[in-house]
N, C-alpha and C positions, 0 to 999 in steps of 0.2 A: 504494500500500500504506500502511496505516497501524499503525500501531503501538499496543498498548495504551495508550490512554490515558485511559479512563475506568474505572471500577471497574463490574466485571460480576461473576459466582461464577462461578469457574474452577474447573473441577474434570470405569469401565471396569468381557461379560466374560467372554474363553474360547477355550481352542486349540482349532483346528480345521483345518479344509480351506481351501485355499487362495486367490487371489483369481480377478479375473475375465483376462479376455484382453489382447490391445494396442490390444484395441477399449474405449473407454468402456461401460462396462455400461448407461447409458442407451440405448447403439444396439445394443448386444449379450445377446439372448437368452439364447443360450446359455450366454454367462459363462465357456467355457472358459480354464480358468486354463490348459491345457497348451501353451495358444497360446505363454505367455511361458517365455521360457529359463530354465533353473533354475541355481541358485548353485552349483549339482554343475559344471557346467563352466566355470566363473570358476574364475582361479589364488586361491587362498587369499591372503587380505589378510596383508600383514606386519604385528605386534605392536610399538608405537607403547611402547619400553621406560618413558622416563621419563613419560607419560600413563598409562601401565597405573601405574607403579608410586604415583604420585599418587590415583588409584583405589584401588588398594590402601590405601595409606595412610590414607585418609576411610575405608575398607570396615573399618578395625581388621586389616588383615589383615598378616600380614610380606610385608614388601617385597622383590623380588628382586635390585635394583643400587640403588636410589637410596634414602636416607633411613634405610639400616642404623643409622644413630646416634642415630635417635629411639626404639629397641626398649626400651633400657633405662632411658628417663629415668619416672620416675613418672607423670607428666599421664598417659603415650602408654601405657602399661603401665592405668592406671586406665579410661582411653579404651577400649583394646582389649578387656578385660573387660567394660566395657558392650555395646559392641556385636557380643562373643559370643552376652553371655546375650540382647539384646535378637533378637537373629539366629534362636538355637534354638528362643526361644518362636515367633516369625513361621515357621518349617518346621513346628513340631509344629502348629500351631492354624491357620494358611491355606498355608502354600505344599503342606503334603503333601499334606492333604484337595483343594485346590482342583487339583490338577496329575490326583492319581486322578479324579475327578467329569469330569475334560476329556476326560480319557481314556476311561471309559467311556462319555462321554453326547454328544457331540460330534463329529461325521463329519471325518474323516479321510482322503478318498477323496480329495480333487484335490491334483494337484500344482503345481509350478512357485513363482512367484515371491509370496509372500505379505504382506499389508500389514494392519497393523490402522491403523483412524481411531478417533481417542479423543479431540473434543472435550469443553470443560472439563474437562480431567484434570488441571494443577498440573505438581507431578512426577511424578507417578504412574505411573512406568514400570516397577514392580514388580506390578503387579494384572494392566495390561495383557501383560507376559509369564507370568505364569501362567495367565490364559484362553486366550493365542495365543503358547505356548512357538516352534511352529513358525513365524511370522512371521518373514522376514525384514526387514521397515520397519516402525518404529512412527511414527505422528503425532500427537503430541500437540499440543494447544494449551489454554494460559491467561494470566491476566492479567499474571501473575508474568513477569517478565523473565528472560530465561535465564543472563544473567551474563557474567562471564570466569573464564578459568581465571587462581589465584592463584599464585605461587611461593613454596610451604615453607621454601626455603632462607633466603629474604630475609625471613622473619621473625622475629621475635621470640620466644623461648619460651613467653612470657604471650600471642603476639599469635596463634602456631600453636596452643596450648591453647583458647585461645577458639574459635578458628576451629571445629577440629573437633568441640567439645561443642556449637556454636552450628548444625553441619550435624549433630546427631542430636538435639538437640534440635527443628529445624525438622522432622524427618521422625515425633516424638512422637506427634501427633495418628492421622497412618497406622497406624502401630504397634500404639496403642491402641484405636483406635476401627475402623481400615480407611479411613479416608479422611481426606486433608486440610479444613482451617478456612479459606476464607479472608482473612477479616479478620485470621488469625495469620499467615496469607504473607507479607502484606504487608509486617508488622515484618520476620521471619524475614530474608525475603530481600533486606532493604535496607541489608543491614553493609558491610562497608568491603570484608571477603574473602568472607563472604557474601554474593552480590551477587547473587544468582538461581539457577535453579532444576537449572544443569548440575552443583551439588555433589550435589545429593541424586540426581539418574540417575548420575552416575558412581558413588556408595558400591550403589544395585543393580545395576546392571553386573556389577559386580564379584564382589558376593557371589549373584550369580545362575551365578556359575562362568564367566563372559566376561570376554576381554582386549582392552582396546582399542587398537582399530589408529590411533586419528588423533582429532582435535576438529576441527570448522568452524565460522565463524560466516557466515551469509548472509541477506540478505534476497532478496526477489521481485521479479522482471521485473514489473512493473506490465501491461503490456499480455501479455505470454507466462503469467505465473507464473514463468517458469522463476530458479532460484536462482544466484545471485550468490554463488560462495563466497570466504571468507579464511581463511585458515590461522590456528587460533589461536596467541599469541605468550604466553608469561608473562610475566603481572602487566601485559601491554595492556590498556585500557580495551575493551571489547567494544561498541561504539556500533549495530548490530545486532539486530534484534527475533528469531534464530535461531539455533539451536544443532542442529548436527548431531552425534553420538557417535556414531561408530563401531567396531563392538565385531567377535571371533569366538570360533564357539567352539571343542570340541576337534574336532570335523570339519574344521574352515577354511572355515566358511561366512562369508560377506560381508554383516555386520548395519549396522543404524541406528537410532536414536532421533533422528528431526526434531522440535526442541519449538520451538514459537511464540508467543512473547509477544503475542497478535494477540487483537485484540474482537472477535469474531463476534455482535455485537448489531447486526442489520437495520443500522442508520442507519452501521453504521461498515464496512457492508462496500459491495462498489461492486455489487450485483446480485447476479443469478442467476451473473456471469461473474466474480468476484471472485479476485485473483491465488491464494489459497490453493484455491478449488474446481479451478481448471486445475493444482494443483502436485500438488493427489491424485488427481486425475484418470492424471496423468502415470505411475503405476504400473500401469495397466491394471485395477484393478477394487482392491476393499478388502471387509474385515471392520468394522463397527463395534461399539464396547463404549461404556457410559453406566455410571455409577456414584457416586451420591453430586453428582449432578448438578445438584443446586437449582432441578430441576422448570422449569431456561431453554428448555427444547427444546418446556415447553408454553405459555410464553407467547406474548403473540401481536409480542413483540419481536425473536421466532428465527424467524420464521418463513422464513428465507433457510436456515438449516441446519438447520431440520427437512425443507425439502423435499427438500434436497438428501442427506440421508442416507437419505430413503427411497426417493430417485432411484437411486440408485449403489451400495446395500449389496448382498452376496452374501449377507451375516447379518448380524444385532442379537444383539447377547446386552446384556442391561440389565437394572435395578431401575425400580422402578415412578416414579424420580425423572427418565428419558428421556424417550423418545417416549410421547405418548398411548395409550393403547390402543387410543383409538377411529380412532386414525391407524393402527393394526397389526391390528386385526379385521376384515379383509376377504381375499377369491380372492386377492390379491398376496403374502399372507403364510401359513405355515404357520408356526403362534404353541405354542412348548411353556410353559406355568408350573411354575416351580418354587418350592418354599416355600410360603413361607402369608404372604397380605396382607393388613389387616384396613382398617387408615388411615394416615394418614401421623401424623407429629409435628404438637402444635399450632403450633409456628414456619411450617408450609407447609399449612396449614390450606388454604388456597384454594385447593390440586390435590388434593384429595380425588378417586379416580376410581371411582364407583359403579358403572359397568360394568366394569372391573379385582376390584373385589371381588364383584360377580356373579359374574363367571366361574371365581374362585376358588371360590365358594360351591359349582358347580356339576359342580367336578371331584370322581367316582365315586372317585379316589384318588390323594393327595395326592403328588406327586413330592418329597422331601425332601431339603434340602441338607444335606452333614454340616461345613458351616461357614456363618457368618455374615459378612453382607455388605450393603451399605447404612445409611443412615441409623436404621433400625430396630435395628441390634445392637445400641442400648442396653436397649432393649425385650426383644430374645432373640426376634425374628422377621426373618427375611428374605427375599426371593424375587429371582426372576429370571425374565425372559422371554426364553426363545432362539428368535429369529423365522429363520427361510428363506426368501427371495425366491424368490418362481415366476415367473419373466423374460416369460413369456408372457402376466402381466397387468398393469394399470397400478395403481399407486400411489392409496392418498388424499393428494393436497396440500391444504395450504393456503392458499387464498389470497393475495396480497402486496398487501395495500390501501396506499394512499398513505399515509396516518395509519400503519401500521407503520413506518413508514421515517423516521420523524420522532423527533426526540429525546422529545418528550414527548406521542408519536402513539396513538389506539388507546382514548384516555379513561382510562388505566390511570398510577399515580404515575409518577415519571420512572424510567429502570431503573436510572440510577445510585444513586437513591435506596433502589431495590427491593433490590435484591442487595445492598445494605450489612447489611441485615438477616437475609441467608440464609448458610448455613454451608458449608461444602464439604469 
């Protein structure tokens, strides 16, 4: 396993129905998710008092036992009122629209145990629970390190003020825009108590109305995938490229958010059998969401996690910064567009996809989103493609040429190079 260690763009979209079976969905047609046990018959996770209440704390919210003596001091009082108001605006303008739009347009039919994959997503464990409210495992992965959890108590006034304004200021760009920067992460999450990306999933956790039951930090069985976990400790050094959060809600359902500080550029992964493809493998089937993507999934540097998401997904839900189209236009997919796509920004000039805006050209009537999303929201356009795997047919892959697997393979600049220029 390798750790992020070169700069890629890291960086979801939509609830639905649930994953595939205990069978890998590459052997499994069918896909039934009913195969796998549902979280209805698990005992309800216990609430993890002083972790929830640290959540809380980052989330502006009152705390239940721990850190009563921070309510009244002015920073945390001025704190809290930012991230009310920044809170209300995020319900009124994406979480409400995006939660109805799920709900109406979005199959709902399978049960059991549900999983979304959301490579390059950052933090971004609030988009990906709004597309896939009903998921029980999320997976993210980016470049950004996941961090340690800090302790409140053993700071400083000046050093907890920072702290907290420096974990909503990191989450600014989402806020504003819908998606993370990455060349802003990188600062963001390189502070002292800032140290990665588990602050910013703990403050949506929390205000997504979930109590965390526990933090892990682990890496992968190199030959298994299978994870390696450690109990997080406060104010330990976290030496681990994972973070597990595990949350419930008022049901007593048994959540997670697995994030990976992990490169998924060809040359850094070990093949087709790569520890992280067997770790998601390991949930029996998943959902994928792309958003704000930086068009990595069309280079010909991914071409190990583009095949593999079109290998394995039950559905895509994406902007046109994911998978190709020309990878989703075919008998394996039944492809809906949403919004209106015209071009991209001149920053990503070089995925322009002519066939993507054909086929927009060509829809009789327009399916309309009533929120914005992607890299286009500066513009005031957006779209989306919600794809359905039909099990019964095979995939477009891409090839995996030798020259892909090379740091500077392909004839294309190096990608460390490449993604220093792209946003996320």
């Amino acid at each position: 396993m390798r750790p992020l260690l070169l700069s890629l763009s890291a960086l979801l979209v939509i609830s639905f129905t649930a994953c595939g079976g205990k069978k890998n969905p590459k052997n499994n047609k069918s896909n039934d998710s009913t195969l796998v046990d549902s979280n209805a018959n698990k005992p309800a996770p216990k609430v993890d008092p002083e972790l929830d209440d640290l959540a809380r704390l980052l989330g502006g919210l009152p705390t239940n036992q721990y850190y009563k003596d921070l309510a009244d001091t002015g920073f945390y009082r001025k704190y809290k009122s930012s991230m009310d108001f920044e809170w209300n605006k995020l319900e009124k303008e994406m979480v409400t629209p995006i939660l109805a739009w799920t709900k109406q347009n979005v199959n709902h039919t399978l049960k059991g145990n549900k999983t979304c994959f959301y490579p390059f997503s950052g933090a971004d464990f609030l988009y990906a629970n709004l597309f896939f409210p009903d998921a029980d495992n999320y997976i993210l992965i980016g470049l950004e390190p996941p961090g340690s959890v800090s302790d409140p108590s053993k700071m400083s006034k000046e050093e907890l003020s920072n702290y907290l304004f420096s974990n909503d200021n990191a989450m600014g760009m989402s806020h504003d825009k819908g998606f993370y920067r990455t060349n802003s992460m990188r600062v963001d999450f390189s502070k002292k108590h800032l140290n990665g990306t588990v602050h910013n999933i703990l403050f949506y956790v929390v205000r997504r109305g979930y109590k965390v039951t526990g933090i892990d930090y682990f890496d992968l069985d190199s030959a298994t995938g299978k994870p390696n976990y450690t109990k997080a400790v406060y104010g330990e050094k976290n030496n681990k490229y994972g973070v597990k959060v595990k949350f419930t809600d008022d049901k007593g359902s048994d959540k997670a958010v697995y994030y990976f500080g992990y490169n998924i550029w060809n040359p850094m992964l070990k093949g087709e059998n790569d520890p992280i493809f067997k770790f998601t493998d390991s949930f029996g089937g998943h959902y994928t969401f792309l958003k704000a993507a930086s068009y990595l999934s069309q280079y010909s540097g991914y071409t190990l996690v583009h095949n593999y998401m079109l290998n394995t997904s039950s559905v895509i839900i994406q902007d046109d910064s994911g998978i190709p189209y020309s990878s989703l236009n075919n008998d394996a997919w039944k492809v809906e567009l949403w919004g209106d796509f015209e071009t991209v920004l001149p920053l990503f000039h070089n995925y322009n996809q002519p066939d993507l805006k054909k086929a927009y050209d060509d829809l009789k009537e327009t399916k309309k989103l009533p929120f914005f999303i992607g890299y286009n929201v500066s513009i005031g356009k957006s779209n989306l493609q919600y794809c359905i795997r039909d099990w019964n047919k095979k995939p477009f892959l891409k090839p995996i040429r030798p020259e892909d697997m090379k740091v500077n393979g392909g004839g294309e600049e190096d990608s460390d190079m490449k993604v220093k220029k792209k946003t996320k």
